[in-house]
C-alpha positions as CSV (number, residue, x, y, z in Angstrom):
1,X,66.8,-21.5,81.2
2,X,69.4,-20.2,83.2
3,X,68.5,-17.2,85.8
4,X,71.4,-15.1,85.6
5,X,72.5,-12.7,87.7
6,X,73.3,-8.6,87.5
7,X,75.6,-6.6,88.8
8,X,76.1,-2.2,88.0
9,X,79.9,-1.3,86.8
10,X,81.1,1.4,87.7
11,X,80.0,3.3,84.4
12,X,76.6,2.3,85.3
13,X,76.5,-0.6,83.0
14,X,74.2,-3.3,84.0
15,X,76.1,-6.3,83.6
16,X,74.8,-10.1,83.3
17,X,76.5,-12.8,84.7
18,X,76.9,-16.6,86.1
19,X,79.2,-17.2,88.7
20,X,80.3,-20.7,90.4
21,X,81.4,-20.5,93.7
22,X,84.4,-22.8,94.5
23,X,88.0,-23.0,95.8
24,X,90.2,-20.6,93.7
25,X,92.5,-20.0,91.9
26,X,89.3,-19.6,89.9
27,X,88.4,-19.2,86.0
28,X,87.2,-16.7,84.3
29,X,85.5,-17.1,80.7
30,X,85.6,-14.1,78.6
31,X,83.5,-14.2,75.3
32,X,84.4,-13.7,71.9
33,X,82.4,-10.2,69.6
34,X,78.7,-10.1,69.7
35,X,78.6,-13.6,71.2
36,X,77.3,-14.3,74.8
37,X,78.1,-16.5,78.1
38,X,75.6,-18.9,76.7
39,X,78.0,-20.0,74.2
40,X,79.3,-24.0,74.1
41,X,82.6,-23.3,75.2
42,X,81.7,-21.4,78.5
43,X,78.8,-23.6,79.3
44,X,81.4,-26.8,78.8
45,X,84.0,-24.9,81.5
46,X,80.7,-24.3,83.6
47,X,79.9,-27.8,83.9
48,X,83.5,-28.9,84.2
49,X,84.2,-26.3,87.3
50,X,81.3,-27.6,88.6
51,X,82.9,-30.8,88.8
52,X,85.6,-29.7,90.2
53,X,84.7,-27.5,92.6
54,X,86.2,-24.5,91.1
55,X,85.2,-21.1,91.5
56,X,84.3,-20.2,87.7
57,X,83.0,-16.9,86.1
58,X,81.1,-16.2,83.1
59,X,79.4,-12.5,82.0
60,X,78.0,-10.7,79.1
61,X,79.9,-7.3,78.1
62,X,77.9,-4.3,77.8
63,X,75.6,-5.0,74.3
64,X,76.2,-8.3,74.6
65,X,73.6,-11.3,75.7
66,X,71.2,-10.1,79.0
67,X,73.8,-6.8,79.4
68,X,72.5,-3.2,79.1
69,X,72.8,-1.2,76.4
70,X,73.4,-1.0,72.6
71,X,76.2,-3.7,70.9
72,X,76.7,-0.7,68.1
73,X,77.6,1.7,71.6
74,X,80.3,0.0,72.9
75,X,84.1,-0.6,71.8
76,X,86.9,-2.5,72.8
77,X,87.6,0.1,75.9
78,X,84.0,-0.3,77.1
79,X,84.2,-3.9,76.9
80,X,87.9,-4.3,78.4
81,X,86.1,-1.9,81.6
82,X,83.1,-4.1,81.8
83,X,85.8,-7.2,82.3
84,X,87.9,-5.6,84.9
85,X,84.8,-4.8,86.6
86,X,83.5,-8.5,86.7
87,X,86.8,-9.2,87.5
88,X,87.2,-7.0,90.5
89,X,83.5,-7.4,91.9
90,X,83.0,-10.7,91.3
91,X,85.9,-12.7,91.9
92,X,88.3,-13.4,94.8
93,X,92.3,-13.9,94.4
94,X,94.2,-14.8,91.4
95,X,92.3,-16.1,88.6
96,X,93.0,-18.0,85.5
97,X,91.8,-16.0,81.9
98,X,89.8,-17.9,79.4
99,X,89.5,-15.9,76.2
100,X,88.3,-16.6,73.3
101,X,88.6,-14.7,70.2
102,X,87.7,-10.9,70.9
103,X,88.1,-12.2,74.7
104,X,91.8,-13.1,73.9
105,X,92.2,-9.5,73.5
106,X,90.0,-8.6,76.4
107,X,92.0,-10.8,78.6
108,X,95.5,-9.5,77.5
109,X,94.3,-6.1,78.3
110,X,93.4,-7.7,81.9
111,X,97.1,-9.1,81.8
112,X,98.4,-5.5,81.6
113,X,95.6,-3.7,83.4
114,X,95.6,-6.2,87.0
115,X,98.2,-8.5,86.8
116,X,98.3,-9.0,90.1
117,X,94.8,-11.2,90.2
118,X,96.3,-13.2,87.0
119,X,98.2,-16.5,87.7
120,X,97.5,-18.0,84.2
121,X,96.0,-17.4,80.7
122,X,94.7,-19.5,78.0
123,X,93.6,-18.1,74.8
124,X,91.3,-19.9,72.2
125,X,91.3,-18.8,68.8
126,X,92.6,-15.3,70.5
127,X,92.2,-12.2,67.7
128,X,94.2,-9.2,69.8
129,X,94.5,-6.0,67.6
130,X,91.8,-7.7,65.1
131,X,89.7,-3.9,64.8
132,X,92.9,-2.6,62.9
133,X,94.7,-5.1,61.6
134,X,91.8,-7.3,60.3
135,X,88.4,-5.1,59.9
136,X,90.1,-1.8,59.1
137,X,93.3,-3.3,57.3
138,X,90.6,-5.0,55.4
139,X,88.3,-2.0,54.4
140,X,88.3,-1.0,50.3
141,X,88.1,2.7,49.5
142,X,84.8,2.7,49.5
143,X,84.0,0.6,53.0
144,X,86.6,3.7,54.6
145,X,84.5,6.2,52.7
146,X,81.1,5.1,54.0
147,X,82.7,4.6,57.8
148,X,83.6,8.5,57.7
149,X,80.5,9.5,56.1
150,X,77.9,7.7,58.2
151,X,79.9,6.2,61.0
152,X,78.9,2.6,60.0
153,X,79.8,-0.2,57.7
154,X,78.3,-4.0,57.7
155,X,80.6,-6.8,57.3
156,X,78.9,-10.1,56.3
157,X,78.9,-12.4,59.1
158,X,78.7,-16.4,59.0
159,X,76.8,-16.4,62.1
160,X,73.4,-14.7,61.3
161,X,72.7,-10.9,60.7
162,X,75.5,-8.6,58.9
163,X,78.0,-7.0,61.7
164,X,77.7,-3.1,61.7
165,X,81.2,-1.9,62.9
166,X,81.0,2.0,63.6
167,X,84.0,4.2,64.1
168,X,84.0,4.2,67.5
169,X,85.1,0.4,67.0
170,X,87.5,1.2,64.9
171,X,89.3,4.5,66.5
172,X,88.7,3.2,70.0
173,X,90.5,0.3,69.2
174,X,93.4,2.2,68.5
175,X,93.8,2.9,72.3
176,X,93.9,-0.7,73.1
177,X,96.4,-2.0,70.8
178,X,98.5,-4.7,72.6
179,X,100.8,-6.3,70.1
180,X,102.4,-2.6,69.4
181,X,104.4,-2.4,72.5
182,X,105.9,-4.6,75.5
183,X,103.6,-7.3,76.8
184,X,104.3,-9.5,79.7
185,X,103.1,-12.2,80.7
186,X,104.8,-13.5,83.8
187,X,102.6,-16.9,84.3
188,X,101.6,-20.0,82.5
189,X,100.0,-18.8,79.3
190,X,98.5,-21.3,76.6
191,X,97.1,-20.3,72.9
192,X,95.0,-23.1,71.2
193,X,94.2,-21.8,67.5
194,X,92.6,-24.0,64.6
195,X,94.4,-24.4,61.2
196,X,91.3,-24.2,59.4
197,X,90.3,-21.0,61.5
198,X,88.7,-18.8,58.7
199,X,88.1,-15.7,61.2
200,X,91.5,-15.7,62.8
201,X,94.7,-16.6,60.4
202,X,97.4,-18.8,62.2
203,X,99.2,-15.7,61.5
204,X,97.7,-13.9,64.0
205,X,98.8,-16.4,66.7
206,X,102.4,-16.8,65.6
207,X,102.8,-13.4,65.9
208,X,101.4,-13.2,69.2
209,X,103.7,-15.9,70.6
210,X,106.7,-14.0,69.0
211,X,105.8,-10.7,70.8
212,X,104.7,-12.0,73.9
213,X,107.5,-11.9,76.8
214,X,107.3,-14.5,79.2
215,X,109.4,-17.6,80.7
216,X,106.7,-19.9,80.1
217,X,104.3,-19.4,76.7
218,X,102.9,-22.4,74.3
219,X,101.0,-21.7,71.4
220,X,99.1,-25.4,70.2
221,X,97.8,-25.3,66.8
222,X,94.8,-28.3,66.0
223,X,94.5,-29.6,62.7
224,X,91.6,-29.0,60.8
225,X,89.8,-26.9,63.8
226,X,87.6,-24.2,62.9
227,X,87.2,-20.4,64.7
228,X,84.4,-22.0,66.8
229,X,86.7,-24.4,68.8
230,X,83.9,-26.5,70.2
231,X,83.8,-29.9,68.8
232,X,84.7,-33.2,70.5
233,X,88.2,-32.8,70.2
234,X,88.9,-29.2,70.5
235,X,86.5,-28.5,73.9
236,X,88.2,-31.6,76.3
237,X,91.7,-29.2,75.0
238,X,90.6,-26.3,76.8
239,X,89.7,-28.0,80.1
240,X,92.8,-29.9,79.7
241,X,94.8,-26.8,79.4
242,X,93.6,-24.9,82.6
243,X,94.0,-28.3,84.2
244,X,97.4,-28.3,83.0
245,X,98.2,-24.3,84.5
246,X,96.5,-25.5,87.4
247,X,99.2,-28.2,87.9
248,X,102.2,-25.8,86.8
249,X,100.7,-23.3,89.3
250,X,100.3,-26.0,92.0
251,X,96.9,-25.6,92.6
């Protein structure tokens, strides 16, 4: 098992993390909601920046994996802060963004919030805006009703225990829209999202690619690839990918 390593952000979360030290520009993994840095795709990057001899970065937000406190605390804001900080503590120089799902989001924030230490982006399965136009889009009557009475609603979840989403989710959210206004990105940026993606409609990522400004965006959809991204096919993609920034970048 993997000893990881902890660092305190700067709103005195306790943060876990796994950092590879290497020549930059490095790579950053950022995880998808209520997984962890344990997951197959970061653990594949891992092992491949190994390899290479590439600084690479992976972390648990806040209520996440070995982090401090609560998952039903925390919201997209907290978890966008807990990134920056990982970001800015942990890494030197520019960095290329890996995010998948949630961590799309979390990494366009990034884009907006420090541009200046992000020379590429690549986005797996990426779900930006997904608390309000997917969870709370997707309430009934009664889910909105429960949400403003108690704070809380489960959704059923494929991957284990029901999800409780609270309000704070939801309203924070709100604040951290990115597909409402301009977004930028001024570097290499790369979207990889499975047709058969039950969790994240091809939608999503067509619109993405339609609102994001930038001289050099690709969106790459894979036949038949679910929201996990992770088989034999779909994980070589992602390394290819960041090799393929890396090359545009000429690093």
């Amino acid at each position: 098992m993997t000893e990881h390593s902890f660092f305190l952000s700067p709103q005195g979360r306790k943060i876990a993390y796994n950092k590879t030290e290497g020549h930059g520009p490095g790579v950053v993994f950022l995880g998808g909601f209520k997984s962890d840095m344990g997951g197959t795709k970061a653990v594949f990057l891992e092992a491949w920046a190994k390899r290479q001899g590439r600084a690479f970065l992976r972390f648990d937000y806040s209520g996440h994996g070995e982090s401090s406190e609560e998952f039903t605390d925390g919201c997209i804001g907290d978890w966008a802060e807990d990134a920056y900080a990982a970001i800015s503590e942990l890494s030197e120089g520019p960095q290329i963004l890996v995010g998948s799902s949630m961590g799309g989001w979390i990494s366009l924030l990034m884009c907006k919030q420090m541009p200046h230490r992000i020379s590429g982006l690549v986005g797996i399965a990426a779900a930006p805006d997904f608390t309000e136009d997917s969870m709370w889009a997707g309430f009934d009557a009664a889910q909105r009703d429960e949400l403003a009475v108690t704070g809380q609603v489960a959704l059923p979840s494929d991957y284990g225990e029901p999800y409780i989403i609270t309000q704070k989710l939801i309203e924070n959210g709100r604040s951290q829209l990115v597909l409402r206004d301009e977004l930028n990105l001024p570097f290499p940026a790369r979207f990889l999202q499975g047709t058969a993606d039950e969790d994240v409609d091809m939608s999503v990522a067509l619109r993405l690619l339609d609102h994001a400004a930038g001289d050099d965006i690709q969106l790459t959809l894979v036949k038949g690839a679910d929201h996990r991204f992770s088989d034999e096919t779909c994980l070589p993609l992602i390394t290819e990918t960041v090799e393929d920034i890396l090359h545009i970048i000429g690093e």
